[in-house]
N, CA, C and O atoms as a printed pandas DataFrame, in Angstrom:
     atom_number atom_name residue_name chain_id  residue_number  x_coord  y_coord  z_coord
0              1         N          UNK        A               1   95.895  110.142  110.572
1              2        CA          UNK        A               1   95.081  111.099  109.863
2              3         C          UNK        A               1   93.669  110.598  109.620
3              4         O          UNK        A               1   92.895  111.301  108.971
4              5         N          UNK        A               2   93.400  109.761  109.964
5              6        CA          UNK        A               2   92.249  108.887  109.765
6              7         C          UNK        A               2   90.833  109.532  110.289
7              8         O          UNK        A               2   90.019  108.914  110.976
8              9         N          UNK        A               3   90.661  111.119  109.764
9             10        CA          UNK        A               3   89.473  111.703  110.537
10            11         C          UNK        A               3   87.999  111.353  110.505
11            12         O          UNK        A               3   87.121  111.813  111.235
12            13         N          UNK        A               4   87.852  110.277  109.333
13            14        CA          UNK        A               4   86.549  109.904  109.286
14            15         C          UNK        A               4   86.141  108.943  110.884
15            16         O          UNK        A               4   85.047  108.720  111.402
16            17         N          UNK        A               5   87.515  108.557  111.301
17            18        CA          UNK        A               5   87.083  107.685  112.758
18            19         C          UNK        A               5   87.287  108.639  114.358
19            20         O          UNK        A               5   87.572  108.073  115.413
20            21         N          UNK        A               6   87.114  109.855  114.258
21            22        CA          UNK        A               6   87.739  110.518  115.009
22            23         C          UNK        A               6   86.576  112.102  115.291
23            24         O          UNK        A               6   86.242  112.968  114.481
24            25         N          UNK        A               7   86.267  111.955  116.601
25            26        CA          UNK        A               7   85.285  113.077  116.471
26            27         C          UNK        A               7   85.440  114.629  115.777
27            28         O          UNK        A               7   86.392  115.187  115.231
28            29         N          UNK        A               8   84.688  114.856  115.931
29            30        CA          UNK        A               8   84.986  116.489  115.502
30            31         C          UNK        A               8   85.932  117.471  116.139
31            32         O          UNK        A               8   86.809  118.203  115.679
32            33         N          UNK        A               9   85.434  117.232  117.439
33            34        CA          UNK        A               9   86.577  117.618  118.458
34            35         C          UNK        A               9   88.029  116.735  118.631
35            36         O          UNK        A               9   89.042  117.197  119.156
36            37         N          UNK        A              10   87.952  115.930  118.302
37            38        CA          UNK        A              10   89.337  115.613  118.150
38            39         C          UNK        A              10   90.334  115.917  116.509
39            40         O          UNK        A              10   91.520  116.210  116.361
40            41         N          UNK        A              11   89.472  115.740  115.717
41            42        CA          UNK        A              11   89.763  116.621  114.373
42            43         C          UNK        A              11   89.956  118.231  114.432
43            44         O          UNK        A              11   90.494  118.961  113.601
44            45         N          UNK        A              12   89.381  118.542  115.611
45            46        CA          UNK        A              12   90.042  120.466  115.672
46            47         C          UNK        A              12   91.167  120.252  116.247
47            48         O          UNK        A              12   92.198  120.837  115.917
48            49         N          UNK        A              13   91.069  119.086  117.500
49            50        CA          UNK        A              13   92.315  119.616  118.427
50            51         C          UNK        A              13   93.622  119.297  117.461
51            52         O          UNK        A              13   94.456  120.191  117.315
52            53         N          UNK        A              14   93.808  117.964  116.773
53            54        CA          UNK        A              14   94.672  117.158  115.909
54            55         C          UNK        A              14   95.231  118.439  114.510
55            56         O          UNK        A              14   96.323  118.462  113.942
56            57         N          UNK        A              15   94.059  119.352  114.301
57            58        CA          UNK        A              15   94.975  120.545  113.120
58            59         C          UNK        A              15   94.370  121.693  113.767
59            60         O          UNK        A              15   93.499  122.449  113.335
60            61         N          UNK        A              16   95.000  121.692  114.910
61            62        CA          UNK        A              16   94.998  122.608  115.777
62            63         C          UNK        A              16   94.452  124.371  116.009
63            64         O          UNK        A              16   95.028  125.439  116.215
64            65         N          UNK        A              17   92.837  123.855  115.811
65            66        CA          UNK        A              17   91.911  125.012  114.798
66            67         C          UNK        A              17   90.760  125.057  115.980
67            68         O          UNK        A              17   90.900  124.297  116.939
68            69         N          UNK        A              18   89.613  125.952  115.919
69            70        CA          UNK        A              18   88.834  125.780  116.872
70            71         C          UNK        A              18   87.503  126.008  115.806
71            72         O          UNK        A              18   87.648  126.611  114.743
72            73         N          UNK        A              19   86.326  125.497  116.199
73            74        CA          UNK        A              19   84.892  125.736  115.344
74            75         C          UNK        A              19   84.546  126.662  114.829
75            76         O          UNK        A              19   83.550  126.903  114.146
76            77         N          UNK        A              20   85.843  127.570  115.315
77            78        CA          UNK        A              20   85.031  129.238  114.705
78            79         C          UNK        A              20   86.331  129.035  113.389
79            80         O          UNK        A              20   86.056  129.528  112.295
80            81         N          UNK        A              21   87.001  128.683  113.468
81            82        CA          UNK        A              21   88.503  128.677  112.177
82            83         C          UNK        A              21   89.676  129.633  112.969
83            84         O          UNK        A              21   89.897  129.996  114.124
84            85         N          UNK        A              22   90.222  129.793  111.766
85            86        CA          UNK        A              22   91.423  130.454  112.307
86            87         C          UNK        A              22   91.088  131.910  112.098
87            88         O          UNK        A              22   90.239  132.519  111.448
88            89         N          UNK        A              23   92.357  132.320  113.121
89            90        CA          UNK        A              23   92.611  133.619  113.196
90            91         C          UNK        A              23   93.255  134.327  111.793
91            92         O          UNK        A              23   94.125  133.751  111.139
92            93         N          UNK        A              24   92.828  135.364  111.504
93            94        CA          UNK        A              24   93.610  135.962  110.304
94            95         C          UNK        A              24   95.672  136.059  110.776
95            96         O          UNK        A              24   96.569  136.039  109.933
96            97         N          UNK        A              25   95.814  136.129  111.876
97            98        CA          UNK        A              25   97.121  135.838  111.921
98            99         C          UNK        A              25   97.806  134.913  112.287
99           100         O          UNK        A              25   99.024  134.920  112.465
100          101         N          UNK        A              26   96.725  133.651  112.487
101          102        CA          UNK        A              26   96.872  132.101  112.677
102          103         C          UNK        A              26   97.264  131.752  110.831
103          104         O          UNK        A              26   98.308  131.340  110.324
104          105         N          UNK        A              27   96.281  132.029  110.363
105          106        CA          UNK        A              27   96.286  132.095  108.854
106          107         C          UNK        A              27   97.152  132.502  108.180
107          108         O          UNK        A              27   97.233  131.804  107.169
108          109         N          UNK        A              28   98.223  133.670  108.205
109          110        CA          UNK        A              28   98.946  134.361  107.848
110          111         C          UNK        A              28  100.039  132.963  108.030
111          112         O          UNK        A              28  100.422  132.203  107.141
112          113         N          UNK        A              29  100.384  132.940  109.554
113          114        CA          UNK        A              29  101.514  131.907  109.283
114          115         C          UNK        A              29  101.562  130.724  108.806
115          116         O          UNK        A              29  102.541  130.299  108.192
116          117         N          UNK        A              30  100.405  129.989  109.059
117          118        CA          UNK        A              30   99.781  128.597  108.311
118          119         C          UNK        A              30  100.581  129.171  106.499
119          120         O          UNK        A              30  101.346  128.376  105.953
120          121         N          UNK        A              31  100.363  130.119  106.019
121          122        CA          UNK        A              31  100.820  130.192  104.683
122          123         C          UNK        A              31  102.065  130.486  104.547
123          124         O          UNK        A              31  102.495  130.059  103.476
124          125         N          UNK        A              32  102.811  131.014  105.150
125          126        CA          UNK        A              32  104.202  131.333  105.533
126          127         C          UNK        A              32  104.639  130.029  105.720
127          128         O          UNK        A              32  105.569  129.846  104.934
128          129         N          UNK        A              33  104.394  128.919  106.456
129          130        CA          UNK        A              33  104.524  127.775  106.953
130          131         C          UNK        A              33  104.519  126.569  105.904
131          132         O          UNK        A              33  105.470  125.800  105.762
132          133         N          UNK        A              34  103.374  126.509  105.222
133          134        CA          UNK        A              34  103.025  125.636  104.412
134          135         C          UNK        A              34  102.893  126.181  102.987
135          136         O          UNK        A              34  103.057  125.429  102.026
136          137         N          UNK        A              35  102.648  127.259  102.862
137          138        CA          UNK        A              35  102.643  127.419  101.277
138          139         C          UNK        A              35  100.748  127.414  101.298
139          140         O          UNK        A              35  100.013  126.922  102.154
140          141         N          UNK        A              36  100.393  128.118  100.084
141          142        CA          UNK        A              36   99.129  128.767   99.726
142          143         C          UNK        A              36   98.287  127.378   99.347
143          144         O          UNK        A              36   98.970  126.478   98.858
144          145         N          UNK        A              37   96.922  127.134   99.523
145          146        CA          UNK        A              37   96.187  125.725   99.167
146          147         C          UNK        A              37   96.105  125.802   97.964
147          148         O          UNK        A              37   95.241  126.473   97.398
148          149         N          UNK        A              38   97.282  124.906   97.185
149          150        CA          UNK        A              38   96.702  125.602   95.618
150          151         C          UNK        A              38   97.535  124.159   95.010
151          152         O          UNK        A              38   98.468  123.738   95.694
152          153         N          UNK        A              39   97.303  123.694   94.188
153          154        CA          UNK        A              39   97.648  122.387   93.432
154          155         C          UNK        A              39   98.594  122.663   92.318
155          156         O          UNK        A              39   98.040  123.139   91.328
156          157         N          UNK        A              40   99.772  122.503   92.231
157          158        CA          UNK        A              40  100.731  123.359   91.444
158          159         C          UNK        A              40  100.383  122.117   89.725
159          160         O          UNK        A              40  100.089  120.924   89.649
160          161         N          UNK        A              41  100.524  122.760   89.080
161          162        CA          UNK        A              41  100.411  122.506   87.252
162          163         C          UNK        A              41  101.409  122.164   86.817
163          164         O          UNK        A              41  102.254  122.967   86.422
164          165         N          UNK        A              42  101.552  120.933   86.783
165          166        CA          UNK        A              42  102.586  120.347   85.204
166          167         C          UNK        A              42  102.737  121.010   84.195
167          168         O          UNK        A              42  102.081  122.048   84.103
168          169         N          UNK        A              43  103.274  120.783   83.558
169          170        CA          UNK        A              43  103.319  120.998   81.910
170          171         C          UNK        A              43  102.011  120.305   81.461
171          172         O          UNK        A              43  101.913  119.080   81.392
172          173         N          UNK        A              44  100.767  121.374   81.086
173          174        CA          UNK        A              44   99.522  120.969   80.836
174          175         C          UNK        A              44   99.756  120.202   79.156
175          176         O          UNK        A              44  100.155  120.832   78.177
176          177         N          UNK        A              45   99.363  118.606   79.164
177          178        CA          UNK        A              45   98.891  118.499   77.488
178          179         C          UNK        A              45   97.686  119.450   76.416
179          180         O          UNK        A              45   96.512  119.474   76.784
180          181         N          UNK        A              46   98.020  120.051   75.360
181          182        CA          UNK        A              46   97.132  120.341   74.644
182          183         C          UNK        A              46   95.945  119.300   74.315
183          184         O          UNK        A              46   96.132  118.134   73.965
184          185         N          UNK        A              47   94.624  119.957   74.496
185          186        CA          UNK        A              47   93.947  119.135   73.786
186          187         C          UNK        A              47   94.092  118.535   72.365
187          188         O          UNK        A              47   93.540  117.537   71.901
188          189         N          UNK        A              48   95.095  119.512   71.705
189          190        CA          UNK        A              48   95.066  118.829   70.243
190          191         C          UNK        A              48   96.197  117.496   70.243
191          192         O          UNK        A              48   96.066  116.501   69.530
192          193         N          UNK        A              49   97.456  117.757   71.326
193          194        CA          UNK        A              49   98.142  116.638   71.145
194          195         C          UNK        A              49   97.843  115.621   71.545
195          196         O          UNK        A              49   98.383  114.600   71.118
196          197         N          UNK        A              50   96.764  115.592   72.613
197          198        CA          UNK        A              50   96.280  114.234   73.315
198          199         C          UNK        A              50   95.377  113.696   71.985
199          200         O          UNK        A              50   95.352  112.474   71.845
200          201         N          UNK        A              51   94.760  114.375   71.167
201          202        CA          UNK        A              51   94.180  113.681   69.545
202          203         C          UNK        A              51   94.982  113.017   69.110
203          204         O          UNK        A              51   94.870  111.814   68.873
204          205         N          UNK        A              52   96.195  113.897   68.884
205          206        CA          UNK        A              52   96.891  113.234   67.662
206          207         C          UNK        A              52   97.630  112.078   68.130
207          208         O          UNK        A              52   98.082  111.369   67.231
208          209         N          UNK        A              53   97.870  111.703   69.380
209          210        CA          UNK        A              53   98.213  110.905   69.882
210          211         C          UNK        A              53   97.647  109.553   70.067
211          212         O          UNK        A              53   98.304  108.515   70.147
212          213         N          UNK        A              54   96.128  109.690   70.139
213          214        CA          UNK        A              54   95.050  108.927   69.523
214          215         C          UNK        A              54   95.751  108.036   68.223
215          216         O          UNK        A              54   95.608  106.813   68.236
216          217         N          UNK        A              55   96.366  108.563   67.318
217          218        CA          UNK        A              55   96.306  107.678   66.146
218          219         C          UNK        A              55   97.745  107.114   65.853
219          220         O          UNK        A              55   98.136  106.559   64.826
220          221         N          UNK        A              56   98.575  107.452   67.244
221          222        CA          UNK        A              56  100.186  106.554   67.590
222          223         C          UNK        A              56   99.861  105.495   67.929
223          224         O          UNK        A              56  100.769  104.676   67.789
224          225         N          UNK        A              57   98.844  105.051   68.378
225          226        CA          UNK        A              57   98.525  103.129   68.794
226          227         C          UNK        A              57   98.269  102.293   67.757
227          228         O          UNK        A              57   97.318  102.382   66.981
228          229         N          UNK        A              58   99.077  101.533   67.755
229          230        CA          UNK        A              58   99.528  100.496   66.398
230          231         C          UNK        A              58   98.511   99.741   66.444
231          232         O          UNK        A              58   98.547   98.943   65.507
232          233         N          UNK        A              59   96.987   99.528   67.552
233          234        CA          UNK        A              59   95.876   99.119   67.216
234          235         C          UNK        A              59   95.111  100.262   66.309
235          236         O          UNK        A              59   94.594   99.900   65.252
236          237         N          UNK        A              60   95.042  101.526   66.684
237          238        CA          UNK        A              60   94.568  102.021   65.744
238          239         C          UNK        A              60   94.974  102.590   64.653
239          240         O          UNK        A              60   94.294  103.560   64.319
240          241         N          UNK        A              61   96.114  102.242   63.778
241          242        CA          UNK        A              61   97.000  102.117   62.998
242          243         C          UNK        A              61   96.716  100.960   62.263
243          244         O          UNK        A              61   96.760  101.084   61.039
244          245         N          UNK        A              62   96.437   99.868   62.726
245          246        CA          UNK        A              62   96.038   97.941   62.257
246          247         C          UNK        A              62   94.383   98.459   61.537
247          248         O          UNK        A              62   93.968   98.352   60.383
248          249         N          UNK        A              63   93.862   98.917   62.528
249          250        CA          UNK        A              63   92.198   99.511   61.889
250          251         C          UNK        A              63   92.102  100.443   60.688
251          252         O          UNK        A              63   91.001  100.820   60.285
């Protein structure tokens, strides 16, 4: 995967795309295939519990 050492043209041929991009029904299956480009979410911390959590360290507990 190392595309920073690898031309451009070999980076299209390798994810198998051409300079213009994909086709809308190249695209279609790419998402069918792989799933949508999207970074799935944990259980987000509240900003307020990451505070209060602040004052569970037995250094800042000693202070």
């Amino acid at each position: 995967m190392d595309y920073y050492n690898k031309t451009a043209d070999e980076c299209l041929k390798d994810l198998r795309t051409s300079i213009e991009g994909l086709s809308d029904e190249e695209a279609e299956n790419r998402i069918k295939l792989y799933g949508l480009n999207e970074i799935e979410q944990k259980n987000k911390i509240s900003p307020f519990k990451i505070f209060l959590e602040q004052f569970m360290s037995p250094l800042v507990i000693i202070l």
